[in-house]
N, C-alpha and C positions, 0 to 999 in steps of 0.2 A: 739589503742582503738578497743571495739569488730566492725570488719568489718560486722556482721550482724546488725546492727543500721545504719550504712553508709548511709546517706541519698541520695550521690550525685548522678548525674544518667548521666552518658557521653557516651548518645547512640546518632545514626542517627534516629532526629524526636523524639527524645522521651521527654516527659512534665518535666523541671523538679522541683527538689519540690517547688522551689518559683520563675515563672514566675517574673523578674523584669527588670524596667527598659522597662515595652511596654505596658504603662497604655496610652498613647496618642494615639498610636494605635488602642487599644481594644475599648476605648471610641468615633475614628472617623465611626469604625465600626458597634457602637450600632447607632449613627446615620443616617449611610446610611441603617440600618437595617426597622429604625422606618419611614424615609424618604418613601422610598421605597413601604411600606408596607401600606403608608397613598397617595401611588399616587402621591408622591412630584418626580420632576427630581432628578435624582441620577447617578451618574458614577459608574461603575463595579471600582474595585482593583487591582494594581500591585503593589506586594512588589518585592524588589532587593536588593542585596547585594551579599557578598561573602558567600563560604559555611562554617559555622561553627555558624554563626552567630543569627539562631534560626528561620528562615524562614519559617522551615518544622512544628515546633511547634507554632508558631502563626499561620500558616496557620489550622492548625487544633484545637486551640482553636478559633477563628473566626467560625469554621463551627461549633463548640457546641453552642458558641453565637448566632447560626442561627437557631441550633434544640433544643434551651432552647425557641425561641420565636415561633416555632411550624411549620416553615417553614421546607420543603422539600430540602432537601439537597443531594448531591453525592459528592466525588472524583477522579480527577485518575491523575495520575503519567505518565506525558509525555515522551516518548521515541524517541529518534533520528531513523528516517526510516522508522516510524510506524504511518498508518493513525489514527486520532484521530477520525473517526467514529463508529468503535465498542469499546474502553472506555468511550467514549463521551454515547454512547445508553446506556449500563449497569449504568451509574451515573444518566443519568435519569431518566433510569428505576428505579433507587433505589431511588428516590429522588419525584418520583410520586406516589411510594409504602407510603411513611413514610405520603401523604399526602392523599391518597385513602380511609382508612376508615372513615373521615370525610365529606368527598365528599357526596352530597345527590342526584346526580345527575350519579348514574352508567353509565348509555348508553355515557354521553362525556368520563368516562374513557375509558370506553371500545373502542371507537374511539379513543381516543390520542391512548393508547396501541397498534392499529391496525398502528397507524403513525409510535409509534417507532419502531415497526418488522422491514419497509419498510424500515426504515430510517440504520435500524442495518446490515439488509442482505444487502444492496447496496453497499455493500466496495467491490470494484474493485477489492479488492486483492482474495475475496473470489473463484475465479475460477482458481487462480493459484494454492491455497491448496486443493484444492477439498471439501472445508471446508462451510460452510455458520455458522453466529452468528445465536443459538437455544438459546432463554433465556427463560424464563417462563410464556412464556404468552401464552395466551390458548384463542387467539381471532388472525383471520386470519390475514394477512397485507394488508395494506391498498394500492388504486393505484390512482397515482395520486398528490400526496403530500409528500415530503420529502425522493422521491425514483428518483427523477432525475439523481443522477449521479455526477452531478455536486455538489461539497461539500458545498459551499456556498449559492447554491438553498437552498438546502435540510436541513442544519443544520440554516439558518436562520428559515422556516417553523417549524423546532421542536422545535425551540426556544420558536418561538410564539406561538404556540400550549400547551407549557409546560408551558408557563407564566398564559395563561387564565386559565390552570386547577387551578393553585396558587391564582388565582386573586378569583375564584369562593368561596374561603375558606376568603379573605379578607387577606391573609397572600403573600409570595414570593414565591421561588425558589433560593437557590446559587449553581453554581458550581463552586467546588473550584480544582485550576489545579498547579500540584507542578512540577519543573521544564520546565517550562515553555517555556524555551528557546531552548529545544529541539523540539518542533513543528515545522515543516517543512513548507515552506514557504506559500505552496498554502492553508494548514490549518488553518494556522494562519491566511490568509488573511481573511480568511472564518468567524472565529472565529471574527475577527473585526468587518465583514460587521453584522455579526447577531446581536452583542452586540447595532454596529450602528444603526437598525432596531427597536431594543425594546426598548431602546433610543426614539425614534422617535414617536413610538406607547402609551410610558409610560407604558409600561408591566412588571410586578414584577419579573425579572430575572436578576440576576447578575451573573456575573464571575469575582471569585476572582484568581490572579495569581499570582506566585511566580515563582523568578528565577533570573540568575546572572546579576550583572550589564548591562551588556550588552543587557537586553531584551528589554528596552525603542527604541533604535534604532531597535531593529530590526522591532518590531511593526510598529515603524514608517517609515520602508522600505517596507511594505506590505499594508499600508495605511495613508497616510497623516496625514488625521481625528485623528489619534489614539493617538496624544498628547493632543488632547480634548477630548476623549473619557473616557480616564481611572484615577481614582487619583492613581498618584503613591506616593509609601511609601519608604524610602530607609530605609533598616532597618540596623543598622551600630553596632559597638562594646559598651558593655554598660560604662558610665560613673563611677570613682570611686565608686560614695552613691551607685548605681544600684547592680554592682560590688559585692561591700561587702553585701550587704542584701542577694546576691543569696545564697551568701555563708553561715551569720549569722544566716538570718531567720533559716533555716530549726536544723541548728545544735543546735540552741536554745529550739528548741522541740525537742531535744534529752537531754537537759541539757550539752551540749558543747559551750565554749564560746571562742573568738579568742582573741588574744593580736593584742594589734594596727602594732606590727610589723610586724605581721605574715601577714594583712591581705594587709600591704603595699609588702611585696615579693610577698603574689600571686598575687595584678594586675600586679607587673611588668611581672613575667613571662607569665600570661596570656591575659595581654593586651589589658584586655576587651571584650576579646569575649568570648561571653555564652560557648561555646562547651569546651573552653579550662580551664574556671572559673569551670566547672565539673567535669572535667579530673583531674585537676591539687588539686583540693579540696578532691576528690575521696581517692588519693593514698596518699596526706597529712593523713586526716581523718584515714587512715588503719597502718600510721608508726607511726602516734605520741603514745606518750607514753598514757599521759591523760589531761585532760582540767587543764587549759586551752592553748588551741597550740599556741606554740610561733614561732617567727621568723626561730628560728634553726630548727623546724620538718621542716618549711617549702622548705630553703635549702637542709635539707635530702633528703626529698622526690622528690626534682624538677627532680635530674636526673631520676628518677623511672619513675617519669611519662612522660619527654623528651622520655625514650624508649619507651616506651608502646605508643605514638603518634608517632613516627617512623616507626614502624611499621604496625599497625592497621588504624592510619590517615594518614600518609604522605606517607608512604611505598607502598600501597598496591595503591594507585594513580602515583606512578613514575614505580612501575614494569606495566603497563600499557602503556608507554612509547617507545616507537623503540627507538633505538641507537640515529638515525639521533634528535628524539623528544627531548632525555635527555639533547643532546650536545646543542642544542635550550635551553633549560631549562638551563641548567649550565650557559650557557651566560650570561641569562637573569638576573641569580641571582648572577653574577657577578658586576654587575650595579648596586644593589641594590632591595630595595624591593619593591620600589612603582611601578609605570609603566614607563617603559623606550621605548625609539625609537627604532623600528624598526630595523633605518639605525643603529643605535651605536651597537646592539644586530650583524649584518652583520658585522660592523667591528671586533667585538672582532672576530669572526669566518673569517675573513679574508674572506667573500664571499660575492657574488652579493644579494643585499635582492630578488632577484624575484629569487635566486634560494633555498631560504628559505621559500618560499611561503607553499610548500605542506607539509610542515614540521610544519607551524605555524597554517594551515588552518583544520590540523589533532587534533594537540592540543588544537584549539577551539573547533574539533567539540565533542574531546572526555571530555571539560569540564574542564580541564585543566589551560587553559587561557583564557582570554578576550581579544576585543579591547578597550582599556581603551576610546581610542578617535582615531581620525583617524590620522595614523602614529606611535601608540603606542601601547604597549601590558603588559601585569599584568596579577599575579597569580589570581585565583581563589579562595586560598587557602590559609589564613593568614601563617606569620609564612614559609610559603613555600622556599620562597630564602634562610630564615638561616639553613633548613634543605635541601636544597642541596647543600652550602657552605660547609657543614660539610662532607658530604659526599667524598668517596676517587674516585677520576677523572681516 
């Protein structure tokens, strides 16, 4: 069929044509939007799951659902190694901008403004690049508030400070933070005790988060509090009905309709997860002949798109990999898919587990894997063991 009508879209993050399957979601989020915003106690957000599974685009409709209700908004993209003080300053910057020419009260912007310079140039790292964060502001920095040093001083005050310019409008503040589990530890502690603050104070700010299974523990290794602090969301693989709408809806406004068999081959090969219900719909959609697709394009097509996720999804995360990681990895998906022990991953490899330690501690930090639970490890990455099964040793 013409592949310019193609509806599907199997990008990282990207919308696709029929969010489905995360109406319970979107609807807990108009609540804590409205809560929030009326002064009611409310919990900031953590979504988890694996990656494929549509994290990055819920996270980013959630924040239109925040800037369709007039609230000030930012994001940024947590990285491994990298203080979350100058991303952190730019989202608020950006998120006090969207909220600025409502404000009837100039002289508090222009003060908060003067708080976030202070708060933006204080990154400790700035004197090893010779660098300082220059953003657009054209009001001095401030001294004395949220320029201590210290990240948890300092980003709890800009919290608070961010929240009242929100509050002044009658509306909120979200930051929304993707990858989340790459925030380093002393950040994140930081980032708890502040959420715990405006918590405390009833100040309209939230922080919404995303990121792999594994984020709930970590949180709560940098603060106790932080299993009452946040609602967590697990966001998982969608259900058959879910499933086929991704797929039906959109092809239907194209005038493409599926046969019941076709559309039983794509959940099996994709298993339910959004990224692969795309992929796998994408390269269907460009081999079939014409509506309505049946069973057999679907077949067709599977190895098609099998390669084109080997390379572009699964591939280009194992060249990533050292030697010593892959050989970790192959074990692992020797045992199967779910999350396996530790010790049994040491026996296949006939080695001591604590001398597999740096090998597994690298694969977590590159994303790779998780601790499913303590004494266990799991891919990241649906699907991931059977493509390194396949793979030649």
């Amino acid at each position: 069929m013409d592949p310019i009508r193609n509806p599907y879209a199997p990008g990282a993050g990207q919308r696709p044509p029929e969010l489905a399957g995360r109406d319970r979601e979107l609807s807990q989020f108009d609540v804590v939007l409205e809560r929030v915003a009326k002064s009611r106690p409310e919990r900031s957000l953590v979504l988890t799951g694996l990656r494929g599974v549509g994290k990055t685009v819920l996270l980013n409709t959630m924040r239109s659902q925040a800037m369709t209700r007039l609230w000030g908004s930012g994001k940024i993209e947590a990285r491994p190694d990298q203080s979350i003080r100058r991303p952190v300053a730019a989202a608020v910057h950006m998120a006090v901008r969207e909220l600025a020419p409502r404000h009837r009260d100039p002289a508090h912007i222009e003060a908060f403004l003067g708080v976030l310079k202070a708060f933006g140039q204080r990154d400790a790292t700035a004197g090893k690049s010779g660098t300082r964060w220059q953003p657009a502001i054209d009001v001095p920095a401030s001294r004395g508030r949220a320029d201590s040093g210290d990240i948890e001083i300092d980003l709890t005050e800009l919290f608070v400070d961010a929240a009242q310019v929100a509050a002044d409008l009658g509306v909120g503040l979200a930051l929304f933070v993707d990858e989340m589990q790459d925030i380093g530890p002393t950040d994140l502690s930081a980032l708890c005790a502040a959420c715990h603050e405006l918590s405390q104070l009833g100040l309209p700010l939230i922080v919404v988060g995303a990121g792999l299974p594994h984020l709930p523990s970590l949180l709560s290794s940098c603060k106790s509090y932080s299993e009452r602090l946040f609602h967590y969301l697990r966001i998982d693989r969608l259900d058959r009905t879910s499933a086929d709408l991704a797929l039906t809806a959109p092809a239907a406004r194209e005038g493409v309709m599926f046969e019941a068999g076709a559309l039983e081959e794509l959940y099996a090969a994709a298993g339910g997860y959004p990224y692969f219900v795309q992929a796998y719909g994408k390269v269907t959609w460009d081999l079939a002949a014409a509506s309505p697709i049946g069973a057999q394009d679907v077949k067709l097509a599977a190895p098609h798109a099998e390669a084109e996720l080997a390379v572009g999804f699964f591939g280009s995360r194992y060249e990533r990999a050292t030697p010593a990681e892959r050989e970790y990895m192959q074990a692992m998906a020797s045992l199967g898919d779910g999350p396996v022990p530790t010790a049994q991953v040491a026996e296949v490899l006939k080695r001591r587990p604590s001398s597999l330690s740096p090998a597994r501690d690298t694969l977590i930090k590159k994303g790779l894997v998780y601790a499913a639970e303590r004494g266990s490890i799991a891919f990241t990455v649906p699907h991931f063991g059977h493509f390194l099964r396949s793979q030649p040793i």
